[in-house]
N, C-alpha and C positions, 0 to 999 in steps of 0.2 A: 580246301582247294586241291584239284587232282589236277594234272596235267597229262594230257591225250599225246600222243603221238603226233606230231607235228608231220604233214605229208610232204612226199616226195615226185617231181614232177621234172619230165626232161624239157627243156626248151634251145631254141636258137638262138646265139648273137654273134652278128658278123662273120657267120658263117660256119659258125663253133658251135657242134649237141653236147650239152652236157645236162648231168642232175641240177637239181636247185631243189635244196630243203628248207619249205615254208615254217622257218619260227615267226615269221610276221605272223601267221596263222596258229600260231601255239594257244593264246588267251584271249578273249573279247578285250579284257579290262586293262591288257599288262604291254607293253610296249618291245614287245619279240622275246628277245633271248633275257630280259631283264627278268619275264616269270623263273628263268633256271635259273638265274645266279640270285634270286630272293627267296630258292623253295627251300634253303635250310630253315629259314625264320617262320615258315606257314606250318612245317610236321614238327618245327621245335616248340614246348611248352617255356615260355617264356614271361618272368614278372615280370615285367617292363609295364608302362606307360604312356612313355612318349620314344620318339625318333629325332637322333640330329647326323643333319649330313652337308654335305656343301657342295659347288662347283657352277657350273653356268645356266643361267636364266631361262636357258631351253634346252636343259638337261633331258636325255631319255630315262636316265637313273633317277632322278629328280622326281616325273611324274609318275615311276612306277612305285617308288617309294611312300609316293600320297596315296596309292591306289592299296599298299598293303597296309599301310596305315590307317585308311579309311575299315578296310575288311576288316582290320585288328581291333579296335576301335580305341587307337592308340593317338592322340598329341604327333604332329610333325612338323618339327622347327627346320628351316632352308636357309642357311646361311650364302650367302652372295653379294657379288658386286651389283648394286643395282641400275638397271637403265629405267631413270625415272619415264621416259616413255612408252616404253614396253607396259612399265607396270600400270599405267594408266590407260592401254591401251592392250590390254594383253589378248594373245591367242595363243592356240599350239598348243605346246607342253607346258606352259607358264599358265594358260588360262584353266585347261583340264586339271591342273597339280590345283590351283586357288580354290578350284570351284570342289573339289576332294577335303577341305578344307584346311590345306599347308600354310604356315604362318612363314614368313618372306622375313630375313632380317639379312639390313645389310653390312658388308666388310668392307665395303670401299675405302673407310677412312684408317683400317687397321691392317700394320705387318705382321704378316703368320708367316712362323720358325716350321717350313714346312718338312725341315730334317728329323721333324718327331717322325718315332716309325710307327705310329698310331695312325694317322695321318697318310701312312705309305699302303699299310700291309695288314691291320687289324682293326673287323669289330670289337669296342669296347662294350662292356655294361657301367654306368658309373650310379649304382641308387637304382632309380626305376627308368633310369631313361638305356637306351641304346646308341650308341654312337657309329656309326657306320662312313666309310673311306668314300670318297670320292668316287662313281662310279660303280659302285657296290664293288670296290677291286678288294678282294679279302679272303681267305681262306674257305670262308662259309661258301663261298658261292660252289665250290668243288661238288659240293653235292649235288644239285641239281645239275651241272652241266657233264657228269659221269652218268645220268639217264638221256642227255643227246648222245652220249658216246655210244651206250646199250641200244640207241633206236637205230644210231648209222650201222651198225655192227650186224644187229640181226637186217637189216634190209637189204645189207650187201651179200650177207650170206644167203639170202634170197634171190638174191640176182646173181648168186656164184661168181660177186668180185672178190677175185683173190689181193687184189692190188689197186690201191686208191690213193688217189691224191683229193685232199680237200682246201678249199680256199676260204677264208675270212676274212674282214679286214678288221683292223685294230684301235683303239683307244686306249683305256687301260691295259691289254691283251688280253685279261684274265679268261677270257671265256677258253681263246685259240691252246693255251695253257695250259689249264686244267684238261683238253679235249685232247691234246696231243698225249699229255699224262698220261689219261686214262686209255689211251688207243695205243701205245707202249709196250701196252703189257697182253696185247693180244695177238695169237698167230697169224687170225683171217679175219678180216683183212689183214694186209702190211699195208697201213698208211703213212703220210706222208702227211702234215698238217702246216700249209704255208699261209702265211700273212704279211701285209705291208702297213705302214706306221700311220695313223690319220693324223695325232696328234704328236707333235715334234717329232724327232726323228730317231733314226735304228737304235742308238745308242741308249735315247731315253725309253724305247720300248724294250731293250735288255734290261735297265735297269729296274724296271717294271715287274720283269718276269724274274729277276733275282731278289729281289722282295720280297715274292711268295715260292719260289722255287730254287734252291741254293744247288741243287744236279742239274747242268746245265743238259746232261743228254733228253731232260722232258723239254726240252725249251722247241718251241715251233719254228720253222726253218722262216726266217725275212728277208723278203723281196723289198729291195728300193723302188718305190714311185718313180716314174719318169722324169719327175722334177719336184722340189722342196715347195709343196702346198701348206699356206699357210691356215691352220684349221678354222674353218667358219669363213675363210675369205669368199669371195664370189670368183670363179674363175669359169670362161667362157666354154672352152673344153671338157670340163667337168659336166657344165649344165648340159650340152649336148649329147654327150654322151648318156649322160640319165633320161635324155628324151629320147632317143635309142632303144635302150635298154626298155624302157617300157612300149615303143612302140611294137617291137621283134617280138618280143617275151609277152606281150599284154598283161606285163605283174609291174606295179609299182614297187620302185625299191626307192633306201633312201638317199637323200637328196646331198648329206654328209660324208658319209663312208662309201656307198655302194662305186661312184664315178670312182673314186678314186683308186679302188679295187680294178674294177673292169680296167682303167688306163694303165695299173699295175700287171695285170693278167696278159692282154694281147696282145705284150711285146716279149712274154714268154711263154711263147705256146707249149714248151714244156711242161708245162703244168696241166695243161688240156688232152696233150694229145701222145704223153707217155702210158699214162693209166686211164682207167675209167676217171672222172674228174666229179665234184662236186662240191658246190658252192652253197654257203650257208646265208641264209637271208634272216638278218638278226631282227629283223623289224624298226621300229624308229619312222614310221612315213608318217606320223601325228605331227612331228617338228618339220615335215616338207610341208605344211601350209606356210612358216614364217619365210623357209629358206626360196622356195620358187615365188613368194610375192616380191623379195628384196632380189632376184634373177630377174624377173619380168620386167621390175624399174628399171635396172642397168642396162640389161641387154633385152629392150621392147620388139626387137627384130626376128627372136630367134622364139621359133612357136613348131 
């Protein structure tokens, strides 16, 4: 597998031009930005067999990790808490990972000592299998997301931005992290790489990024959300704003991180309207089939 340059495209929101760089558009098969932080494992020669990883039932890491698995033609064990519904009814990422052929085991009845740092900060090998972090949050991933840095790099030099600011938003951070890293050590641009927390808050995304990053000068600068979003909850504002967002833009983002980005962004236009601005679109709109069907139950009004 090669990975293309992912394009770059200006658009409007709420009255704001800025760039938007399509990683939803990086890979047919890979779920955004999950092809960069999985391309050490596709140019690494690797004995392995199989794949274990963990985390939620409509992981974006989840299903991109069946799709490399599938490519590799490697064994993929999913360790999870299971919603016997889902599984018996499944779509999204949950049905595209099964149907890739990922074997589902659940954790629900066991307590995991999640202060192994195995678990935090490193793929393992144990035998013939691979063990990989939640999220694919792990060292490995530096590689591929230092070739989004080289494609922002040369396109700004193209458009003679001396001065950028870039926006992401966060899970693990690893991507925003590694990207800030590697944009560190360049003259031209002088970036600036901000992000806001999707999953718990500032504190646990520092600790995130000191994990895999013990210099805090690579650390990406964190903007707090306008209010403590609980991750995967349904909130009204969120969905509106994603219907927004794709009406202005005519691009869908996703339905998880992207709201909560934009509600984080245009309460500080600083970020928009110091520098050239631009926003990275990680991909992930396979999992907007589950999240906008459980949006349209709750809130059937809002269209």
């Amino acid at each position: 597998m090669k990975l293309q340059s992912s394009p770059i495209q200006k658009v409007q929101f709420e009255g704001y031009s800025f760039y938007l760089k399509r990683d939803d558009l990086l890979h047919p098969d890979f779920s955004g930005n999950k092809a960069r932080k999985l391309y050490y494992f596709f140019k690494t020669p690797l004995k392995i067999k199989k794949i274990i990883s963990y985390g939620s039932m409509q992981s974006n890491a989840m299903y991109s990790l069946s799709v490399l698995a599938k490519m590799k033609g490697w064994q993929f064990s999913y360790y999870t808490r299971i919603n016997e519904e889902l599984l018996q009814n499944p779509f999204g990422n949950l049905k595209a990972a099964l149907e890739n052929g990922m074997k589902i085991i659940d954790i629900g009845h066991l307590t995991l000592d999640t202060g192994e740092k195995n678990l935090l900060s490193e793929c393992k090998i144990i035998n013939d299998t691979l063990i990989v972090p939640e999220g694919v949050r792990c060292k490995e991933a530096e590689y591929g997301v230092k070739l989004l840095a080289k494609e922002i790099i040369e396109w700004a030099n193209e458009k003679n931005i001396e001065k950028l600011n870039i926006f992401l938003p966060s899970g693990t951070g690893t991507t925003a992290l590694y990207l800030q890293k590697t944009l560190s050590s360049v003259r031209c641009p002088i970036s600036n790489v901000y992000t806001v927390p999707c999953v718990g808050d500032t504190a646990y995304l520092k600790k995130q990024f000191f994990a895999l990053e013990a210099d805090e000068k690579f650390h990406p600068i964190i903007l707090e959300p306008p209010k403590r979003y609980r991750f995967g909850k349904l909130y009204k504002e969120l969905f509106e704003i994603w219907l927004e967002l794709g009406k202005q833009t005519e691009v869908e983002f996703d339905l998880l991180y992207d709201p909560i980005a934009f509600s984080t962004i245009l309460p500080n236009p600083q970020c928009l309207m110091s520098n050239a601005f631009l926003y990275i679109h990680q991909g992930g709109v396979l999992g907007n089939i589950t999240m906008e069907e459980r949006y349209k139950k709750k809130f059937a009004t809002i269209s």
